[in-house]
C-alpha positions as a Python dict, from the first residue, in 0.01 Angstrom:
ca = {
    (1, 'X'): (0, 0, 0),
    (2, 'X'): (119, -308, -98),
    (3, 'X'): (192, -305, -493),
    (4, 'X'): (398, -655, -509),
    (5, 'X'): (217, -884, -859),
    (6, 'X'): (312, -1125, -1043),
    (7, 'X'): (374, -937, -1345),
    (8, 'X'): (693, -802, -1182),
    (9, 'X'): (1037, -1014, -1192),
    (10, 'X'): (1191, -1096, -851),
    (11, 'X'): (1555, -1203, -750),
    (12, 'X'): (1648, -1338, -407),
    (13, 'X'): (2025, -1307, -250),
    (14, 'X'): (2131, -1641, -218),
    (15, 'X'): (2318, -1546, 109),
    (16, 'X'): (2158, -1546, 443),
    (17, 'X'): (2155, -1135, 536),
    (18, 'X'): (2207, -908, 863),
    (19, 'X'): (1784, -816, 919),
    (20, 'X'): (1913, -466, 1059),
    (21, 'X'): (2018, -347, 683),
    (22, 'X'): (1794, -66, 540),
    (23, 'X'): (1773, 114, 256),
    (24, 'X'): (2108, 183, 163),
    (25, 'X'): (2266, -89, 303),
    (26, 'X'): (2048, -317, 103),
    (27, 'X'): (2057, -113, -245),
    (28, 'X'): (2412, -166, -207),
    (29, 'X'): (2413, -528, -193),
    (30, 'X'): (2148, -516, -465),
    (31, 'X'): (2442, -300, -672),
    (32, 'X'): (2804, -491, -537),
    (33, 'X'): (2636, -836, -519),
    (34, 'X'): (2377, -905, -734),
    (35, 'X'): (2504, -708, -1062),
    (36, 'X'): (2171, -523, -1089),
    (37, 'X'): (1986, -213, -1056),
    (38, 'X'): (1717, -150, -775),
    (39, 'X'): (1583, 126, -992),
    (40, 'X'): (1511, -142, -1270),
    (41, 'X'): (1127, -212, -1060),
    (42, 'X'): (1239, -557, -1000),
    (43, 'X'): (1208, -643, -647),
    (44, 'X'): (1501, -843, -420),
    (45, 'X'): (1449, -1029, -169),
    (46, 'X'): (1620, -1083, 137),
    (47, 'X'): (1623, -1394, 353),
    (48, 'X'): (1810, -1404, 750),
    (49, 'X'): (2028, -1708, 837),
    (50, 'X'): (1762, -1885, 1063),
    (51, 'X'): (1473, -1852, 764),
    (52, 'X'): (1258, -1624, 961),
    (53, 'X'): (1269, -1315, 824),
    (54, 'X'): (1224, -1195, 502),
    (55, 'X'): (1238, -845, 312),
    (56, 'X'): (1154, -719, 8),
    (57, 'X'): (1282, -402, -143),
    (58, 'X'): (1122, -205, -464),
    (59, 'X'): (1132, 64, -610),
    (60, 'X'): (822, 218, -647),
    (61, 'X'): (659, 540, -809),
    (62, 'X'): (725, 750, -503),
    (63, 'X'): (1075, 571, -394),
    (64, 'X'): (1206, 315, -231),
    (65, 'X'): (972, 11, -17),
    (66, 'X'): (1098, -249, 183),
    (67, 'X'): (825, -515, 263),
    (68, 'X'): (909, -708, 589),
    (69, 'X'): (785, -1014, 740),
    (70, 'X'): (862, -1203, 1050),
    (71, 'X'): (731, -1540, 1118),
    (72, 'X'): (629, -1585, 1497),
    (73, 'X'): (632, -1944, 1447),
    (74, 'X'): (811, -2188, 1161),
    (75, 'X'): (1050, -2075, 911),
    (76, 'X'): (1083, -2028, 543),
    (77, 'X'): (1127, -2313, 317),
    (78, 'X'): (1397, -2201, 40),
    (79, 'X'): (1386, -2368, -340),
    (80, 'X'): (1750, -2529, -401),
    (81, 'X'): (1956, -2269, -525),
    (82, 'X'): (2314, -2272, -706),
    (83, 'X'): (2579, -2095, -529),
    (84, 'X'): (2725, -1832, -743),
    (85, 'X'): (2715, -1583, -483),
    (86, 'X'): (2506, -1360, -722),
    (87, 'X'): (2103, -1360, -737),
    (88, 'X'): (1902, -1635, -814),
    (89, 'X'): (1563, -1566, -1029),
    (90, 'X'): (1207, -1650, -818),
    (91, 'X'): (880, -1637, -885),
    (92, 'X'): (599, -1473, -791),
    (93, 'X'): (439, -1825, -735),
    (94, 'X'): (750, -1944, -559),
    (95, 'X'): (727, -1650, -290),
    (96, 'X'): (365, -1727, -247),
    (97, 'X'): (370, -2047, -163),
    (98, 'X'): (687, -2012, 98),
    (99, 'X'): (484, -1701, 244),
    (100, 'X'): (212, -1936, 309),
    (101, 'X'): (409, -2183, 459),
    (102, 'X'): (419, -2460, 157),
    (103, 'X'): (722, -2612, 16),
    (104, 'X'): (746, -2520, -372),
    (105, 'X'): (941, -2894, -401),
    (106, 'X'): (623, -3059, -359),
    (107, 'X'): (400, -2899, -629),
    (108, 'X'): (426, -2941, -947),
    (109, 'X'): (408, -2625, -1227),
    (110, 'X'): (192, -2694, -1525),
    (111, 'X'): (301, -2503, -1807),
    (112, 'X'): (188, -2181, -1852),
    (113, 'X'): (264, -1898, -2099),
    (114, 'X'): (510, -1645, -1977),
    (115, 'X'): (605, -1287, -2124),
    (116, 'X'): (910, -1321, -1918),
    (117, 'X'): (1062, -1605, -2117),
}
C-alpha cells in the first residue's frame, strides 16, 4: 500500500545512483552518505544518472519499502541542488510535481505554515 504524505520529511542523494541497489545496499548509503538513520520514518530518495528512475525507501510499520518508478518516456526534472555530497532536504510538493512531469523552477510557493520549520 502506498503510505508516502506530506506530513513525512524526505531527503534525496544528491548523487546519481546504481538502480540495481536494494535494501541493504541503499540503507547503507542512507547510513555512510547521508549521516542519517533509515529507521528515523523519513524517506530517501534515489535518482539514476540519466533521470529516469527513481526510488524511494521507508521504513514502515512492518519494515523496510522501496517505492520504484520508471519513466517509459521523459525524464525527471531535478531542483538545483548544492553539492556537499550529503542529502539535500525535498518536499513532498517538490516530488509531486517532478512525478508529474512539471518543473518545480517554474511555480512559485505561497507561504504556507509548516510544523517542520
Amino acid at each position: 500500500m502506498f503510505n508516502l504524505n506530506d506530513s513525512m520529511r524526505y531527503w534525496l542523494y544528491p548523487c546519481p545512483c546504481d538502480m540495481r541497489k536494494g535494501f541493504y545496499t541503499l540503507t547503507g548509503l542512507v547510513h555512510d552518505h547521508m549521516e542519517q538513520d533509515v529507521r528515523s520514518g523519513n524517506v530517501y530518495l534515489f535518482i539514476n544518472r540519466n533521470c529516469t528512475c527513481l526510488k524511494a525507501l521507508h521504513m514502515e510499520n512492518g519494515g523496510l519499502v522501496i517505492y520504484y518508478l520508471k519513466l517509459e518516456k521523459g525524464c525527471f526534472t531535478l531542483p538545483p541542488m548544492e553539492e556537499n555530497g550529503k542529502s539535500h532536504p525535498f518536499t513532498w510538493q517538490n516530488l509531486m510535481l517532478m512525478v508529474q512531469g512539471l518543473d518545480a523552477g517554474k511555480y512559485k510557493q505561497k507561504k504556507r505554515w509548516n510544523r517542520h520549520k
